[in-house]
C-alpha positions, 0 to 999 in steps of 0.5 A: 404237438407243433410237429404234428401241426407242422405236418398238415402244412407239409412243414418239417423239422418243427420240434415236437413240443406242446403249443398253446396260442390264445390269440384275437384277431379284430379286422377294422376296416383296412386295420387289423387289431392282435392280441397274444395275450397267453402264448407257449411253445414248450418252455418257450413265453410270449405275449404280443398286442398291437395293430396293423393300420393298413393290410396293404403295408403290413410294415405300419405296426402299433405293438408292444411284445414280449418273449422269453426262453430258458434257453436260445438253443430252443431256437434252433429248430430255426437255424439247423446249421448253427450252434445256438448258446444255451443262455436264457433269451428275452427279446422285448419292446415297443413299435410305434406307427408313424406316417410313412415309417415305423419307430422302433422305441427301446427295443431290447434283447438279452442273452445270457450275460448280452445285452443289445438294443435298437432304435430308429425307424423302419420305412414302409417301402423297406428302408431304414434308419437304425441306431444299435448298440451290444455288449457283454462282459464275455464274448464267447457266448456268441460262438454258436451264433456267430458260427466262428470262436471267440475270446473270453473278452468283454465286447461292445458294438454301436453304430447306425445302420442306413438303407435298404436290405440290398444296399446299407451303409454302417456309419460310425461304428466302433467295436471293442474286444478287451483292449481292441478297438476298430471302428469306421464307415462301411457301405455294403451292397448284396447282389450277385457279386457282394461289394464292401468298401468303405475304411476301418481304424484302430487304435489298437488291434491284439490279435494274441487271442485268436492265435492262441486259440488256433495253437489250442486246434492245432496242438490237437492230435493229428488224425491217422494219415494226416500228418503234413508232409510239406511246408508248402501243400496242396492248399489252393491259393485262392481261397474260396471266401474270394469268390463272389465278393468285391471288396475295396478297404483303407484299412489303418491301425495305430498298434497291431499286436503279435506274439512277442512283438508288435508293428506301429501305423499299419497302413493298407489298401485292400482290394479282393474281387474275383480277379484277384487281391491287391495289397498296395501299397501296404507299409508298417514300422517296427516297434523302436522305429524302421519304416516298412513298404511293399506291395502284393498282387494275385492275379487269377484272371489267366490260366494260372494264379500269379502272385508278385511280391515286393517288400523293403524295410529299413532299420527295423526293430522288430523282435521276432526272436525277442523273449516276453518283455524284452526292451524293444532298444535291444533288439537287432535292426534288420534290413531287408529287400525281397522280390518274389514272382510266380505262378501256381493254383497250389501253395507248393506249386506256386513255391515251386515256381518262384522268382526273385532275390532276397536281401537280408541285413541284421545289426547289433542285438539282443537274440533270446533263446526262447524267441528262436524256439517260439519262432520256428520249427524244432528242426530250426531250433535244434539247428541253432543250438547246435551251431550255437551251443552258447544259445542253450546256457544263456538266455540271449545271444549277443548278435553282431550281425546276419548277412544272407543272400539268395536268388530264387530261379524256377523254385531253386534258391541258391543262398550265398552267402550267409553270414551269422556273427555273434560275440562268441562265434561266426557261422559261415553257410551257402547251399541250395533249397528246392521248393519242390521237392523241399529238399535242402542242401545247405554247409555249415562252418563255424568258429569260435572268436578270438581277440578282433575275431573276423 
């Protein structure tokens, strides 16, 4: 019983399970020979022989090993915080001693329907030079393991791993999740403070499936007195994976693909340290054309988290209100300028403080009636269909024009005017929303066209 076993030795948590080693130990003067030749924990199998050259470098191995486990969840007596996949396991391979290093020859795992494998050297002062390569046609056996979900998609990861366990860098790698694809260098040093820098690139990036996966949670039922009250709650801005990284990216994605739509030649420069984050600059082009740029700063190194916004756009097609499969040359062309400044150590604090202006100015195009019901809320709906009782019988609008404008002064925005033209009818409305109190306050006049109209 290694639970027992474990009790001599002031070891807990082992799992109560019959344990047989049939093991042989041959010292040889600085050497030490090893042979497992019939080894089981429960349903657990292995079997390993090698030899130690040198004691005192116990990283020089000359073995051959073999484990085999009905199931990975076996395990997880050794990861108490994790998941583990119920799929059967078998790790196997060859290490082979060199002068100053070990070669790791065809060292190959499976789980399940994953398959891995590793080769390369491991030095005997702890560094190492690693090709590895995994794949499996379903990538969501590896939740468990990996801690967060993952879509049914086929996965495939290569690369080569350089350094040592406190400062590595990945050069090469590619990881492909169905049609997504992401690769780069990276170069990554664990201390105190974890700093990440380095560049990622993509082809394309669909990021569909994890939205849809945390509509799945969210369409869950809300526990009694839970319910949100506000749009903007107590959610802190900074969020905790901030603390304790530094992280410097150049991030470039040739497609990045949303619901409903997407944006072309994604361009980032990402910085996250405990001071704060900065996207600058960050730009993007809508899907038949337009050119996006801003740029944001969060600054958390005063008494209060501080945030600046400055986003422009010009002539872009973006589709937010389009329905599925909707011709990107009929959707209306936005021009937008926005400025926003404020500080806060919440979401509704930091809303309740804003400063700034926005810009707004739409062209002609096609508004898909599902599109506005996909996009917003049920209130923005029901609000839509009511100043637009055509949006219900048909499936687009034909939009003219939107003109808005509002100022934002200390979390009150004053919005005049706001100007909404189809062909069948204008909507005229100004008002003024409180951000925090989240009350709004905003009239409403519409009128049917006739000949020229307005």
């Amino acid at each position: 019983d290694l639970a027992r076993l474990g009790e001599v030795f002031d070891v807990v948590d082992l799992p109560s399970q019959p344990l047989q080693v049939a093991l042989t130990l041959q010292p040889e003067g600085k050497s030490l020979a090893f042979d497992i030749d019939d080894g089981s924990l429960g349903a657990i199998r292995m079997k390993v022989n090698g030899r130690i050259a040198d004691l005192d470098k116990p990283l020089g191995v000359d073995a051959e090993f073999l484990l085999r486990l009905p199931s990975l969840a076996g395990l997880g007596f050794l990861l108490p915080e994790r998941e583990l996949p119920d799929q059967p396991f078998q790790l196997q391979g060859h290490l082979v001693n060199e002068r100053h290093q070990t070669r790791l020859d065809k060292v190959e795992a499976e789980l399940g329907p994953l398959q891995a494998s590793v080769d390369g050297t491991l030095g005997h002062e702890g560094n190492f030079d690693l090709q590895f390569a995994a794949g499996t046609p379903d990538a969501s056996v590896l939740e468990g393991l990996l801690g967060w979900p993952l879509p049914d998609h086929s996965f495939s990861l290569t690369g080569q791993v350089t350094g040592n366990p406190s400062e590595f860098e990945l050069d090469g790698f590619a990881a492909r999740l169905g049609d997504s694809v992401m690769g780069g260098d990276l170069k990554v040093v664990l201390a105190d403070l974890t700093r990440l820098s380095g560049s990622l690139a993509s082809e394309k990036l669909d990021l569909r499936p994890w939205h849809r996966g945390s509509e799945k949670e969210t369409d869950a039922p809300a526990e009694p007195g839970r319910e949100r009250e506000f749009l903007f709650d107590d959610t802190p801005v900074i969020p905790p994976l901030s603390v304790g990284f530094d992280v410097d990216l150049q991030l470039d994605v040739k497609r990045l693909v949303v619901e409903k739509t997407y944006f072309q030649d994604v361009h980032a420069v990402v910085s996250l340290n405990p001071g704060g984050l900065t996207l600058s600059p960050f730009s993007w082009r809508g899907p038949a054309g337009g050119q996006v740029d801003g740029e944001l700063f969060l600054d958390v190194t005063g008494q209060m988290p501080r945030v600046d916004l400055k986003f422009q756009g010009s002539d872009i097609y973006l589709g937010l209100v389009a329905a599925e499969g909707q011709d990107p040359a009929t959707f209306p062309p936005i021009e937008i300028d926005l400025a926003l400044t404020g500080q806060g150590a919440t979401q509704r604090e930091l809303a309740s403080g804003l400063n700034g202006r926005l810009r707004w100015y739409t062209g002609s195009g096609l508004v898909a009636s599902k599109g506005v019901d996909m996009l917003f809320s049920d209130f923005i709906t029901e609000l839509f269909q009511t100043l637009n009782p055509f949006a219900e019988s048909n499936e687009y609008t034909q939009l003219d024009c939107v003109v808005a404008a509002a100022d934002f002064l200390d979390g009150q925005v004053s919005a005049k005017p706001m100007i909404f033209h189809t062909e069948q009818l204008t909507i005229l409305s100004e008002g003024t929303i409180d951000l925090d109190t989240e009350k709004i306050d905003l009239s409403f006049a519409t009128k049917p066209r006739q000949g020229l109209g307005l």
